[in-house]
PyMOL Python script that loads the backbone (N, CA, C, O; Angstrom):
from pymol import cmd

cmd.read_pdbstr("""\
ATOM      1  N   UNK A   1      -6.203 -16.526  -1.603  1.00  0.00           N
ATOM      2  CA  UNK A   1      -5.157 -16.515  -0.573  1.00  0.00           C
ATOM      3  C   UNK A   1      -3.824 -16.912  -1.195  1.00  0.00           C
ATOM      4  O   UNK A   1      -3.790 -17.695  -2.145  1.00  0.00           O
ATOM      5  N   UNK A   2      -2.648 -16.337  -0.627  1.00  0.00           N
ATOM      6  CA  UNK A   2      -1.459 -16.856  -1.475  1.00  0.00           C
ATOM      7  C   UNK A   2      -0.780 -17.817  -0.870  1.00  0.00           C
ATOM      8  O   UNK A   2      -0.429 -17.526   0.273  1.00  0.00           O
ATOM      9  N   UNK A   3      -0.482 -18.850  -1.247  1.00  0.00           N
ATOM     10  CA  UNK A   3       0.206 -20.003  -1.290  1.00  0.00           C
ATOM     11  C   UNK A   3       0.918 -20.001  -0.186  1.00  0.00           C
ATOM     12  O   UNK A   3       1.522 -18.928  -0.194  1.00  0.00           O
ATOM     13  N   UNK A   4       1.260 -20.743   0.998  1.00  0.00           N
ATOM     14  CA  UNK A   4       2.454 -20.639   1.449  1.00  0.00           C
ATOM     15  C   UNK A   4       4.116 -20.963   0.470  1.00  0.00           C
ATOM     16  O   UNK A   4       5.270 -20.577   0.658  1.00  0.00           O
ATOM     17  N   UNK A   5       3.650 -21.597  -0.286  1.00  0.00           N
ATOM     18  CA  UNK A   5       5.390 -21.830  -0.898  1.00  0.00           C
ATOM     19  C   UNK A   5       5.488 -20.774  -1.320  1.00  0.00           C
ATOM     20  O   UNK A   5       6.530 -20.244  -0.936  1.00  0.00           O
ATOM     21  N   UNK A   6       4.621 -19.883  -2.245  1.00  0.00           N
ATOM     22  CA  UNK A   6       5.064 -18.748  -2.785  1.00  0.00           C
ATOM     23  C   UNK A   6       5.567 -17.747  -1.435  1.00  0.00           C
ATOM     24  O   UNK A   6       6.527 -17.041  -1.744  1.00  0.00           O
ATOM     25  N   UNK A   7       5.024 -17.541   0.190  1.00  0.00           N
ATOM     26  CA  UNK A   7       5.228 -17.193   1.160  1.00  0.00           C
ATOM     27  C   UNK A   7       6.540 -17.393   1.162  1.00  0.00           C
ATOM     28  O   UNK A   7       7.201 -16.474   0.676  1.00  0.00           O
ATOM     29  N   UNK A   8       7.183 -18.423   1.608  1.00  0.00           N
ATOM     30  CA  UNK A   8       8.223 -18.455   2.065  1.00  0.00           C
ATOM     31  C   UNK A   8       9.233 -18.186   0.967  1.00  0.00           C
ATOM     32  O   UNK A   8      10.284 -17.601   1.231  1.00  0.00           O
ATOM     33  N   UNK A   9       8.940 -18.601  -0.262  1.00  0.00           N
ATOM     34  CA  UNK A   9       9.860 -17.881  -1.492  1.00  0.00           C
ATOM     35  C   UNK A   9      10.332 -16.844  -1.268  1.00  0.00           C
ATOM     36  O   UNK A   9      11.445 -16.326  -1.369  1.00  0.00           O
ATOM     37  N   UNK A  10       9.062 -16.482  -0.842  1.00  0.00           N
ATOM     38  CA  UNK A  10       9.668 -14.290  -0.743  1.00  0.00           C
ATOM     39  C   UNK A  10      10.711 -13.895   0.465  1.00  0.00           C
ATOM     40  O   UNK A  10      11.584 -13.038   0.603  1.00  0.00           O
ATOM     41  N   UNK A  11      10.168 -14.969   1.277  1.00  0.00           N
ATOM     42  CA  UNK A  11      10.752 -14.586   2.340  1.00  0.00           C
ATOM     43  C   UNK A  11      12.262 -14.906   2.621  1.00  0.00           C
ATOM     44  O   UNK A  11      12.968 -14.354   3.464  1.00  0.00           O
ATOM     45  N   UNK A  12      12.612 -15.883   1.768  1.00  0.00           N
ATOM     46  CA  UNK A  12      14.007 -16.502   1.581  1.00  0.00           C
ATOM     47  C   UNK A  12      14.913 -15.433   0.376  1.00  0.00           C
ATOM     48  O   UNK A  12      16.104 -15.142   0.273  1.00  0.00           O
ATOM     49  N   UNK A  13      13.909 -15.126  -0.269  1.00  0.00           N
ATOM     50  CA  UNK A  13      14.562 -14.296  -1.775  1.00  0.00           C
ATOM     51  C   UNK A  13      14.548 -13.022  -0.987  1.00  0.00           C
ATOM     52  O   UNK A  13      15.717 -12.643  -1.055  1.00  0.00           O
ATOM     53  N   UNK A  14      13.757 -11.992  -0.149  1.00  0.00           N
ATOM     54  CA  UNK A  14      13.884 -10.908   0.305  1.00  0.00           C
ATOM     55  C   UNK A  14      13.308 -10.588   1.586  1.00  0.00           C
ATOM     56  O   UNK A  14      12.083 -10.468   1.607  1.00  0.00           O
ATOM     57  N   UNK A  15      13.950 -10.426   2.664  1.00  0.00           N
ATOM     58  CA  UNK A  15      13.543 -10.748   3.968  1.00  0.00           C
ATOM     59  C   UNK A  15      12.537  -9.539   4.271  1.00  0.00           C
ATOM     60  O   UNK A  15      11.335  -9.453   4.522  1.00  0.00           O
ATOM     61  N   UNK A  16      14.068  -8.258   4.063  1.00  0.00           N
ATOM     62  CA  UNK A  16      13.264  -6.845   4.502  1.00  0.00           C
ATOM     63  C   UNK A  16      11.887  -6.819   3.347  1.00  0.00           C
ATOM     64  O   UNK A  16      10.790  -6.473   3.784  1.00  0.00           O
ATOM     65  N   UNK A  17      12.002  -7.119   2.203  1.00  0.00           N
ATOM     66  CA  UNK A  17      10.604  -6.546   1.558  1.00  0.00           C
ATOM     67  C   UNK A  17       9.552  -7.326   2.064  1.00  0.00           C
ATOM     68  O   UNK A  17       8.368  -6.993   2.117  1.00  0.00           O
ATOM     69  N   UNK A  18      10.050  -8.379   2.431  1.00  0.00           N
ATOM     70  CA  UNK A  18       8.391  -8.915   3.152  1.00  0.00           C
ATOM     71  C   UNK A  18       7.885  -9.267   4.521  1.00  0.00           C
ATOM     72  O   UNK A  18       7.056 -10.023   5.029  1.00  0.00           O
ATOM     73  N   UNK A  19       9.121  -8.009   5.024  1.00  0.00           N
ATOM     74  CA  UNK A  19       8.613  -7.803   6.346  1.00  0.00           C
ATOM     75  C   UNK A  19       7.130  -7.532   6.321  1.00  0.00           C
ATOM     76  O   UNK A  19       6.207  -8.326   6.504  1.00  0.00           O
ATOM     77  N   UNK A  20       7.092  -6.053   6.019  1.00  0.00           N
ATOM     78  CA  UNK A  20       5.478  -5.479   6.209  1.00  0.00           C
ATOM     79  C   UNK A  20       4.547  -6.656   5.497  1.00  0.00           C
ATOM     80  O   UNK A  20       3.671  -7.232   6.142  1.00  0.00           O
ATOM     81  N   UNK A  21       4.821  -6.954   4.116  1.00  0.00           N
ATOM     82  CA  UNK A  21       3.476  -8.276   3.862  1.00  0.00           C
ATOM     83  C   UNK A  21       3.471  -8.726   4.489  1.00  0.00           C
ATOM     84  O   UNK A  21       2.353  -8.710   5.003  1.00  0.00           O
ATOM     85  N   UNK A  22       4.960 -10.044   5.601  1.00  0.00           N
ATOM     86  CA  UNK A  22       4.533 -11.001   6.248  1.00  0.00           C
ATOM     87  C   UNK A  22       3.494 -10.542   7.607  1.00  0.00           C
ATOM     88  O   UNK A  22       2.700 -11.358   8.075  1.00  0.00           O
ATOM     89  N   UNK A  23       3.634  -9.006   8.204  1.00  0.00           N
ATOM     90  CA  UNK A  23       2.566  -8.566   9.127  1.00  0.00           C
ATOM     91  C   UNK A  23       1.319  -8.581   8.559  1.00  0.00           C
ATOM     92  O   UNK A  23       0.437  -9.347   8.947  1.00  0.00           O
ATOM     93  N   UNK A  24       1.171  -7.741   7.612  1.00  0.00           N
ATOM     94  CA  UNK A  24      -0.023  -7.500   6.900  1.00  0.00           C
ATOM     95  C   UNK A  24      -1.110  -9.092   6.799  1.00  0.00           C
ATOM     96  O   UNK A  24      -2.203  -9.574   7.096  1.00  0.00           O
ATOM     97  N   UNK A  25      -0.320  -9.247   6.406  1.00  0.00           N
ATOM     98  CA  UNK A  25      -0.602 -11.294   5.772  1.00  0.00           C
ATOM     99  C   UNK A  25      -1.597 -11.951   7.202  1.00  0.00           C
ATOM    100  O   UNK A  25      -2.731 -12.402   7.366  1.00  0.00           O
ATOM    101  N   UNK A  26      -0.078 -11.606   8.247  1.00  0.00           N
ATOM    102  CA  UNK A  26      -0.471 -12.115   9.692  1.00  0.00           C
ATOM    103  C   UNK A  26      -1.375 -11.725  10.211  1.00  0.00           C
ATOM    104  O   UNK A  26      -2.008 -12.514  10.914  1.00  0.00           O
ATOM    105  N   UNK A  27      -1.896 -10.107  10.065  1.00  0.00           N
ATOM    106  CA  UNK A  27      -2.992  -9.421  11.046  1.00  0.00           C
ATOM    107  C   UNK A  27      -4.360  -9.439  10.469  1.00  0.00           C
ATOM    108  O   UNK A  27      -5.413  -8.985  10.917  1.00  0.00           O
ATOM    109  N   UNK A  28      -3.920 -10.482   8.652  1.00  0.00           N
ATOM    110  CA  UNK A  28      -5.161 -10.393   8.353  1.00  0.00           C
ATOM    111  C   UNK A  28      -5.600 -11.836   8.251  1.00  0.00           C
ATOM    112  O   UNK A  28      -6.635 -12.234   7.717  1.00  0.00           O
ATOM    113  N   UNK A  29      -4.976 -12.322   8.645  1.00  0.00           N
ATOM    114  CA  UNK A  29      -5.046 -14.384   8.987  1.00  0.00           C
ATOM    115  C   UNK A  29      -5.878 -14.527  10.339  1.00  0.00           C
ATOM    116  O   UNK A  29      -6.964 -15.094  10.456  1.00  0.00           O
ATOM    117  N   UNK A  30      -4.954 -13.733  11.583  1.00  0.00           N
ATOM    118  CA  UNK A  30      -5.406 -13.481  12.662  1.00  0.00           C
ATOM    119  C   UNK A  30      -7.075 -12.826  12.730  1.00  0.00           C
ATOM    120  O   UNK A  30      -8.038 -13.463  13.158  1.00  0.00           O
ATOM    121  N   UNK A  31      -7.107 -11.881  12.374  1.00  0.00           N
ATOM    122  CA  UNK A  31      -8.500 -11.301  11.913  1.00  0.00           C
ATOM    123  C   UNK A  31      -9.521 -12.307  10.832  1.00  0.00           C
ATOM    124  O   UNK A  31     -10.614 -11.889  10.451  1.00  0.00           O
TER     125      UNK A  31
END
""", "prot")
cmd.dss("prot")
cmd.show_as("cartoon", "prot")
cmd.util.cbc("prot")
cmd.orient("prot")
């Protein structure tokens, strides 16, 4: 599983590119 710090790294360094991971990520956390 990947890290949340590395998570939010990405998400601070590139919002739009980790749109779709942060879903992907989510629907497979949720699941």
């Amino acid at each position: 599983m990947v890290p949340m710090g590395f998570f939010w790294v990405a998400i601070i360094c590139d919002i739009d590119l980790t749109t779709d991971l942060a879903r992907t990520i989510h629907l497979a956390t949720v699941r």
